[in-house]
C-alpha positions in Angstrom: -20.3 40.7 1.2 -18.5 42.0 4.4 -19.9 39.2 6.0 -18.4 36.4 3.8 -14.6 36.1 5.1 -15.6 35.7 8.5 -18.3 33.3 7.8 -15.8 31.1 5.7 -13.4 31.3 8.8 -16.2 30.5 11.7 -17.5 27.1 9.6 -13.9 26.0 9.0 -13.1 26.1 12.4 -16.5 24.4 13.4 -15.3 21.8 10.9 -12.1 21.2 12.7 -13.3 21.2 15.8 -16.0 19.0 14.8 -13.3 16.3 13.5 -11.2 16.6 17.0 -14.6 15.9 18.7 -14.5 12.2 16.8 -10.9 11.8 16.7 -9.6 8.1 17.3 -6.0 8.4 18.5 -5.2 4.8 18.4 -6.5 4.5 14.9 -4.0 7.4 14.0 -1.4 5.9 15.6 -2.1 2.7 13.9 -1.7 4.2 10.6 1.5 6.4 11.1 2.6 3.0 12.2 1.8 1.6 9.0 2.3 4.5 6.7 6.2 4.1 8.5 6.8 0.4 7.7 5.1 0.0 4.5 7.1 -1.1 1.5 5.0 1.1 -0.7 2.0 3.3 -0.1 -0.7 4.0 -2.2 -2.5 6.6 -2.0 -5.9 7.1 -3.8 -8.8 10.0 -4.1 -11.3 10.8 -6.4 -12.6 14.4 -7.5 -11.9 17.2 -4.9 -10.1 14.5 -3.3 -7.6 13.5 -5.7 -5.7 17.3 -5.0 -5.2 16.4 -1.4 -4.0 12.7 -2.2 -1.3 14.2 -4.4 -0.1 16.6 -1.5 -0.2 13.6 0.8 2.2 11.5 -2.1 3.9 14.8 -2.5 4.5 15.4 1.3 5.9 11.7 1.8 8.1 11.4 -1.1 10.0 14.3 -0.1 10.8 12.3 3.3 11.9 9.5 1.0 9.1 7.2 1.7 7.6 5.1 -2.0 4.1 6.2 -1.8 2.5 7.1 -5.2 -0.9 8.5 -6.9 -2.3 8.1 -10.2 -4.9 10.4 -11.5 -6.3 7.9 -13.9 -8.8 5.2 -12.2 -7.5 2.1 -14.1 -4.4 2.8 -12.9 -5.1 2.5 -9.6 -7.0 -0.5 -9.9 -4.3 -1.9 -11.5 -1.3 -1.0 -8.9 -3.8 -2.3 -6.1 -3.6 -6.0 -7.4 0.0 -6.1 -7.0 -0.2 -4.8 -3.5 1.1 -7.3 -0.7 0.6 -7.4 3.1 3.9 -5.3 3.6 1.8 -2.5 1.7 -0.3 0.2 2.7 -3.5 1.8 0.7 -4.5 4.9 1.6 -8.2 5.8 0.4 -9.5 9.7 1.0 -13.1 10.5 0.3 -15.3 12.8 1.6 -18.7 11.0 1.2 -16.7 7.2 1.3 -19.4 6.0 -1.3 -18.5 7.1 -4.3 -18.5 3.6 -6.1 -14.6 4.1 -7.5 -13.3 4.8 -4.3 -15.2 1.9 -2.6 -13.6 -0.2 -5.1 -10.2 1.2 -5.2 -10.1 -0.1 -1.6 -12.0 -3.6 -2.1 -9.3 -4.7 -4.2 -6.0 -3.0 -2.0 -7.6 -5.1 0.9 -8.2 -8.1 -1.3 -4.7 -7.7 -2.7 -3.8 -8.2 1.3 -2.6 -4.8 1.9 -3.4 -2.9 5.1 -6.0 -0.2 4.1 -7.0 3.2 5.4 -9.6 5.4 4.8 -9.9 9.1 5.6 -13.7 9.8 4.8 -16.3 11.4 7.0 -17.8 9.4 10.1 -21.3 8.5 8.1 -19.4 7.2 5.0 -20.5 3.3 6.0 -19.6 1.8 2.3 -15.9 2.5 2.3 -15.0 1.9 6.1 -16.5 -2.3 4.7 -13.2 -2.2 3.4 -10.8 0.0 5.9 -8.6 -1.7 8.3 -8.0 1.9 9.9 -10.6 5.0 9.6 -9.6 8.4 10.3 -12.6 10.3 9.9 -13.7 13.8 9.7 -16.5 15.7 11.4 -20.0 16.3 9.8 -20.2 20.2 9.8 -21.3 21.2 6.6 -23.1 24.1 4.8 -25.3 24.1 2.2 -22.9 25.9 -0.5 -20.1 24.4 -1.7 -19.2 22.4 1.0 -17.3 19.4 -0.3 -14.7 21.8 -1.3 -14.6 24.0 1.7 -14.5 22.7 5.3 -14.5 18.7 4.2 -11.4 19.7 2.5 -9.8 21.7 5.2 -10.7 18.1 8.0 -9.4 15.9 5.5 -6.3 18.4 4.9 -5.7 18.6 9.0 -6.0 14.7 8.7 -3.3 14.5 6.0 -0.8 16.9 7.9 -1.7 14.8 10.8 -0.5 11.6 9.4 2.6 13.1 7.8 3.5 14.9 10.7 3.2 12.0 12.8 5.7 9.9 10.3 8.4 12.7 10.5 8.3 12.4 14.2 8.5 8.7 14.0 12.3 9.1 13.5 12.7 12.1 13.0 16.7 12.2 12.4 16.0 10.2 9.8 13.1 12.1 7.8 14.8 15.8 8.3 17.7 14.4 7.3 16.1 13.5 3.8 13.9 16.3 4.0 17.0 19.2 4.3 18.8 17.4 1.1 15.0 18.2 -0.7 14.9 21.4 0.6 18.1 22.2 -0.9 17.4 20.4 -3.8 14.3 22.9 -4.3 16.3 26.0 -3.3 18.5 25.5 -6.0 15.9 25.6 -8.7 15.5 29.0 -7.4 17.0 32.2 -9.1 
């Protein structure tokens, strides 16, 4: 048991490190870019990672970008075929082949928007469909491990990306962001 907290902390960091290993810094700055002049930016994930697609939507609403998340799969099939070229679909998954995901993004790029994946560098069946892949490394364990250090690379990817927008202009985004802050500070006691 002693040996547990420490073992949770190495792997994670092996995961990390193992993402900054295959990182593709044009293809990151290709999708800030994006992500920045989009009209409207969906953003999609399935599972373990539909919690970090709603912190990403979270994260860029509260800069004032119009980026949304559905939990409910019809729904984002639906939202995808009214997605034009000024629009940006952002697809995470961990394995990139589980068949909604896959889809999710068929139809975004079929729709004509520009579309991004954040998956892991061996998922093959969704990148068929990515304009831009940010992908994670391949460090896994045996237990648990889509929740664990997947989760943590596609997290670092996702602060990545919004941290990247924020510094795109970043009078403009703190700006929004302090009126949000206050917003939330007043709902405080």
């Amino acid at each position: 048991m002693e040996d547990i907290p420490q073992k949770i902390v190495n792997s994670s960091i092996k995961g990390l490190e193992d993402t900054m290993k295959i990182f593709d810094y044009e293809a990151y700055q290709k999708a800030v870019n994006c992500i920045v002049n989009a009209n409207r930016i969906e953003i999609f994930g399935l599972g373990t990672s539909s919690s970090i697609a709603l912190d990403f939507v979270s994260r860029l609403i509260r800069i004032g970008l119009n980026a949304r998340f559905f939990t409910d799969n019809h729904l984002e099939q639906l939202s995808c075929v009214s997605l034009t070229e000024k629009d940006v679909a952002i697809a995470i998954s961990h394995s990139g082949s589980t068949i909604d995901a896959v889809d999710i993004l068929k139809i975004a790029k079929e729709a004509g928007a520009t579309t991004i994946a954040l998956t892991n560098y061996k998922a093959s069946h969704i990148a068929k469909y990515a304009d831009i892949d940010l992908l994670t490394g391949d460090h896994e364990t045996t237990f648990y491990s889509e929740t664990m250090i997947s989760r943590m690379s596609l997290l670092s990817l996702v602060d990545m990306l919004y941290m990247g927008v924020l510094l795109s202009d970043y009078e403009k985004y703190t700006s929004i962001l302090h009126k949000i802050n206050l917003l939330v500070e007043n709902k405080n006691y």
